[in-house]
C-alpha positions as CSV (number, residue, x, y, z in Angstrom):
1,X,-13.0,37.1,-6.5
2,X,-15.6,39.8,-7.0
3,X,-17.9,40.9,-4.4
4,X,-20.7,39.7,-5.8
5,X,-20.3,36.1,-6.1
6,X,-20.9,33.2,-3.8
7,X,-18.0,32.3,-1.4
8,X,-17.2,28.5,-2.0
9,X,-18.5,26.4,0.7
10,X,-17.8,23.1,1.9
11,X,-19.6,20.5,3.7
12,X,-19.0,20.6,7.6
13,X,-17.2,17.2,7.3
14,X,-15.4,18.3,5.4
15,X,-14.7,21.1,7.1
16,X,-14.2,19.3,10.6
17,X,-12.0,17.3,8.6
18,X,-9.7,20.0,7.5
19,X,-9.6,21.3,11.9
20,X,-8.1,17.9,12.8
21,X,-11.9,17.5,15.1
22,X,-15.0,14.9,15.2
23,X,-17.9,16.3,13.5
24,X,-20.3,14.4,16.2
25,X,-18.9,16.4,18.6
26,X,-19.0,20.2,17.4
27,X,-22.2,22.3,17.6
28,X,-25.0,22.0,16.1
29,X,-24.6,24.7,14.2
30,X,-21.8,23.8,12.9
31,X,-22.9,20.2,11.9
32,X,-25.9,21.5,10.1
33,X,-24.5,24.3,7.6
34,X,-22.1,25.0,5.0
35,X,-18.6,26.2,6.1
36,X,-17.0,29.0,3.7
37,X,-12.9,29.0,3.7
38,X,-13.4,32.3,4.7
39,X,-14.9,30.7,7.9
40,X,-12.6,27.9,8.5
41,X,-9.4,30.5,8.4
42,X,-11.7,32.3,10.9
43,X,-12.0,29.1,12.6
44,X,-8.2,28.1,12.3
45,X,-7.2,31.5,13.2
46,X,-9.3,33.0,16.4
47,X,-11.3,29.6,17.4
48,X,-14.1,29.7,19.7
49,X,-14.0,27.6,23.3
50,X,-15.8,24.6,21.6
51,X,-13.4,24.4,19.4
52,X,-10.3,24.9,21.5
53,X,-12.0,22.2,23.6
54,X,-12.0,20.0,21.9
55,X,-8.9,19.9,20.0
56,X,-7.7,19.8,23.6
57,X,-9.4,17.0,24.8
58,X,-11.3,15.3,22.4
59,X,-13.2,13.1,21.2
60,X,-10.5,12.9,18.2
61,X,-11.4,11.8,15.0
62,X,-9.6,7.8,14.3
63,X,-6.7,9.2,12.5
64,X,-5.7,11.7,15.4
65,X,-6.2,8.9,17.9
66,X,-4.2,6.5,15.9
67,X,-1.5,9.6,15.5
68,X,-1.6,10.0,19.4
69,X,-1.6,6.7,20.1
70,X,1.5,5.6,17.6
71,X,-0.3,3.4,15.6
72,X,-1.4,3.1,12.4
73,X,-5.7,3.2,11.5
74,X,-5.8,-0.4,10.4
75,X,-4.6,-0.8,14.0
76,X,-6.9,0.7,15.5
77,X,-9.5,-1.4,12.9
78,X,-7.6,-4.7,13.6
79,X,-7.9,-4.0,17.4
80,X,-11.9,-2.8,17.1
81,X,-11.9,0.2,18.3
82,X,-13.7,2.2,16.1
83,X,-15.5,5.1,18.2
84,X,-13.8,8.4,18.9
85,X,-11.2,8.4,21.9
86,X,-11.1,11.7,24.4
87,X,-7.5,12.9,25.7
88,X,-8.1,11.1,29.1
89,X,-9.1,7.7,27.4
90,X,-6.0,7.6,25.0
91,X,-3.2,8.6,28.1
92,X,-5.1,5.9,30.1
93,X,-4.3,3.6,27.0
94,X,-0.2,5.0,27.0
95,X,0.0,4.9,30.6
96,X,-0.8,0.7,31.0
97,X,-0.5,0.0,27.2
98,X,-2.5,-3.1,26.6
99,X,-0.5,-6.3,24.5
100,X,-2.3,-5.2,21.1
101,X,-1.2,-1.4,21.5
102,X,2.6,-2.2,22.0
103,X,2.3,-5.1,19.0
104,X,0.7,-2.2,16.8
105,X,3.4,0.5,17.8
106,X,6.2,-2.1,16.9
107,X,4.0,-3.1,13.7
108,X,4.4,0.7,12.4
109,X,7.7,0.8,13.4
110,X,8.7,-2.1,11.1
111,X,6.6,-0.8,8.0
112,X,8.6,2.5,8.9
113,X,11.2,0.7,8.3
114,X,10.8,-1.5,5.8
115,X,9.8,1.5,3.5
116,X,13.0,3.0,4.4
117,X,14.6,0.4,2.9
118,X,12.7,0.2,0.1
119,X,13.3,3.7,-0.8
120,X,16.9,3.7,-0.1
121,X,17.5,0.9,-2.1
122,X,15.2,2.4,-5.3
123,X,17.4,5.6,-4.8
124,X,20.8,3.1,-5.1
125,X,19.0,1.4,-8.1
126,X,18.6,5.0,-9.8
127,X,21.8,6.6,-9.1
128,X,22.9,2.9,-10.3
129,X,21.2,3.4,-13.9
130,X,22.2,6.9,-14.3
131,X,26.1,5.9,-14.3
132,X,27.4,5.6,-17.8
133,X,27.0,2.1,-19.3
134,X,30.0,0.0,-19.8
135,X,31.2,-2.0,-23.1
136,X,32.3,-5.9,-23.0
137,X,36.1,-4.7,-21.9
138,X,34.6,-2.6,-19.0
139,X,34.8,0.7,-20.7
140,X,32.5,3.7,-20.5
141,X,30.8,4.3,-23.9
């Protein structure tokens, strides 16, 4: 890219989005203008103490606490939590896990798998077709 024309910018949600972080939570200044990717590998490379803060303690965005916490987000929506969880909060919530956290956990673990299955058995079904087809007397064609 020449010199002379304007970086790309994106928004700083989606920019926040892109650091694993809650927007809310950053500086002002960050909130408020454009973020360059020249900026965000800036950011990703040599990040300032806010933003080592707070990808150490939080508050996390819901699909970092749902990562953290082993769930899925509809989990999180089914169980109403639905503000942004610091570090302390979420070990609180592994330490004692309340009934809906350990239904959730095994939840995920059975759409795990339960997809599992379903792809092992497509990939069965395809290596199936791909075999040559027989005629009436059992023959390959």
């Amino acid at each position: 890219m020449s010199p002379d024309k304007n970086p790309q910018t994106m928004k700083p949600l989606t920019a926040a989005d892109k650091l694993g972080i809650y927007l809310p939570a950053t500086p002002e200044e960050f909130r408020n203008s454009p973020v360059t990717r020249a900026q965000l590998e800036e950011l990703r490379t040599n990040p300032p103490e806010w933003l080592t803060e707070l990808r150490k303690n939080g508050p996390f965005p819901r699909d970092v606490v749902a990562r953290r916490l082993g769930i899925s987000n509809s989990g999180l929506a089914r169980n109403d939590i639905s503000d942004a969880l610091t570090a302390a909060e979420i070990d609180a919530l592994l330490a004692d896990p309340p009934a809906w956290l350990v239904r959730e956990r095994e939840n995920l673990l059975e759409v795990r798998k339960e997809a599992e299955r379903v792809k092992e058995k497509e990939a069965a079904r395809r290596a199936a077709s791909n075999r040559p087809a027989k005629n009436r007397f059992g023959e390959g064609k």
